[in-house]
C-alpha positions in Angstrom: 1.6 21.7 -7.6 3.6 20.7 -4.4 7.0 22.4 -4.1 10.2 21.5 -2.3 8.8 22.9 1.3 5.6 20.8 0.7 7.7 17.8 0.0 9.8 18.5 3.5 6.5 18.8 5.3 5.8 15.2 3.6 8.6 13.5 4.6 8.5 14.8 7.9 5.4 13.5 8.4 5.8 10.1 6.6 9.1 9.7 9.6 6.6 11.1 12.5 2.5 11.1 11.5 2.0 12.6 15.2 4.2 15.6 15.4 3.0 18.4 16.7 3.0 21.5 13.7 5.0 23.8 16.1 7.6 20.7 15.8 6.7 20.5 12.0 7.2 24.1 11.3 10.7 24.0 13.0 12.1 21.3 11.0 10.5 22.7 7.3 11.7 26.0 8.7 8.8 27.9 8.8 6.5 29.5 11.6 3.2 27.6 12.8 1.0 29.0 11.0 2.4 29.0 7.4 3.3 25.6 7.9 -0.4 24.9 8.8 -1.7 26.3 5.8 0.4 24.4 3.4 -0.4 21.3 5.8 -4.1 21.8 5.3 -3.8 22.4 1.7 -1.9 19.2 0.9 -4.4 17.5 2.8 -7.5 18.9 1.1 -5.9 18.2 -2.5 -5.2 15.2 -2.0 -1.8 14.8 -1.5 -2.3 13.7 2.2 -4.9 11.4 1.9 -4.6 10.5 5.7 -2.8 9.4 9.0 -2.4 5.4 10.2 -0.4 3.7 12.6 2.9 1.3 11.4 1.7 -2.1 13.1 4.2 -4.8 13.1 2.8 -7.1 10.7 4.1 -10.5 12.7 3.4 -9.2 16.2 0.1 -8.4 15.0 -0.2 -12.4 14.1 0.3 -12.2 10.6 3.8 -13.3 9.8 4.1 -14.4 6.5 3.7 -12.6 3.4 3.2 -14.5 0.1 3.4 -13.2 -3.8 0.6 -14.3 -5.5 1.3 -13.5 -9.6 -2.4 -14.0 -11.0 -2.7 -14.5 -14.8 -6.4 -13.8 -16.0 -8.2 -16.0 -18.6 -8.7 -13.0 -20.4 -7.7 -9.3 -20.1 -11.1 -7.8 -20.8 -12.6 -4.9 -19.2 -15.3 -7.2 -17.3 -12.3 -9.5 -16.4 -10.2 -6.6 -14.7 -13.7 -4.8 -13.1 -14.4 -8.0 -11.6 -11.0 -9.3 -10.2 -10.4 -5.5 -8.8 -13.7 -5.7 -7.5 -13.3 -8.7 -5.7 -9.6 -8.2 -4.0 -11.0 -5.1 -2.7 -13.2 -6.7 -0.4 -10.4 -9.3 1.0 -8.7 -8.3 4.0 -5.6 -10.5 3.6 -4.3 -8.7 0.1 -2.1 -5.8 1.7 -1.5 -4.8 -1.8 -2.8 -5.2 -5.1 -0.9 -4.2 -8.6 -2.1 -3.9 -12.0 1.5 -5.1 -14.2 2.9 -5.4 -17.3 4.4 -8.5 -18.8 3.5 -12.3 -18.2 0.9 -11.7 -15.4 -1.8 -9.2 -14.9 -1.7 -8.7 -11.0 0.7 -9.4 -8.5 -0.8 -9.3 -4.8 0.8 -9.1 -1.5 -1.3 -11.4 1.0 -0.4 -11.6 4.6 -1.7 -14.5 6.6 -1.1 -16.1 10.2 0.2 -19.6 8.3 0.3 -22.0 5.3 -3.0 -23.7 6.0 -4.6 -20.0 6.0 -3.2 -18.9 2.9 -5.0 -22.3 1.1 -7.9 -21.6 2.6 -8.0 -18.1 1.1 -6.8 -19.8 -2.1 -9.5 -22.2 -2.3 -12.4 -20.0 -1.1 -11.5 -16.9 -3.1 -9.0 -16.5 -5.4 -9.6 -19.8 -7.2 -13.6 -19.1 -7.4 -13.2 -16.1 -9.2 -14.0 -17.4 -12.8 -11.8 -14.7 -14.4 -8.6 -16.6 -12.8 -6.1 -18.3 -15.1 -3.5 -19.2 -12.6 -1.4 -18.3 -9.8 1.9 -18.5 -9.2 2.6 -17.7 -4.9 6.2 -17.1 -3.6 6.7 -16.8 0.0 8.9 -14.1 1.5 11.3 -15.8 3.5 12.4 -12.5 5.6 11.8 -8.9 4.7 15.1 -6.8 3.8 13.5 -3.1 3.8 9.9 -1.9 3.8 9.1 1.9 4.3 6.2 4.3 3.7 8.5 7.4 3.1 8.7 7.9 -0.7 12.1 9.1 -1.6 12.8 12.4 -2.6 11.6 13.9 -6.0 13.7 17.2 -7.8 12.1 20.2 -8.4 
């Protein structure tokens, strides 16, 4: 069970993955080693499941991001099993949700152009015999985006 000094430690290191614990402990408002502990802990249930870099998506050469809602021919377990299998081996899906309603998945594909994200829709999504249909939006700017979940009461 995390508490609310746990969840400081979080957020502090969702805004900063590379500060220092002496820096961590100050802000939490605790000394080093304390804060080390419950850092450690965190990590080893779990909670922390690791540390990457923010890259910025269209300097990296990937500047658009496309909605693909995906609509399987049936919602069986071999159905699901197979479709998660296979988006877990492509690079371009960012993201990759399980919904409720009309569609089954909706997938967040970055790619460096149009002609990149048909290829990718002929050669992989479309094979998969489990696919129904798509439905692709493109995002035409991006408003907010943040890896910082927001806070949660005790």
């Amino acid at each position: 069970m995390i508490d609310a000094i746990d969840r400081r430690i979080i957020r502090e290191l969702q805004a900063d993955g590379r500060i220092t614990n002496q820096a961590l402990a100050e802000r939490v408002g605790l000394s080093p080693s304390p804060c080390l502990r419950r850092l450690r802990r965190l990590e080893e249930a779990g909670v922390i499941r690791g540390y990457t870099a923010l890259i910025d998506q269209e300097a990296y050469g990937l500047p658009i991001n496309v909605f693909a809602s995906v609509k399987l021919t049936r919602q069986t377990e071999d159905a699901l099993a197979e479709f998660d299998a296979a988006v877990k081996r492509w690079d371009e899906v960012l993201d990759c949700f399980l919904m409720t309603g009309t569609r089954d998945y909706l997938l967040r594909i970055a790619v460096d152009s149009l002609e990149a994200y048909e290829r990718f829709l002929r050669t992989r999504l479309t094979r998969l015999a489990c696919v129904g249909s798509i439905e692709s939006s493109f995002a035409l700017g991006i408003v907010k985006t943040t890896p910082v979940l927001p806070l949660v009461a005790d």
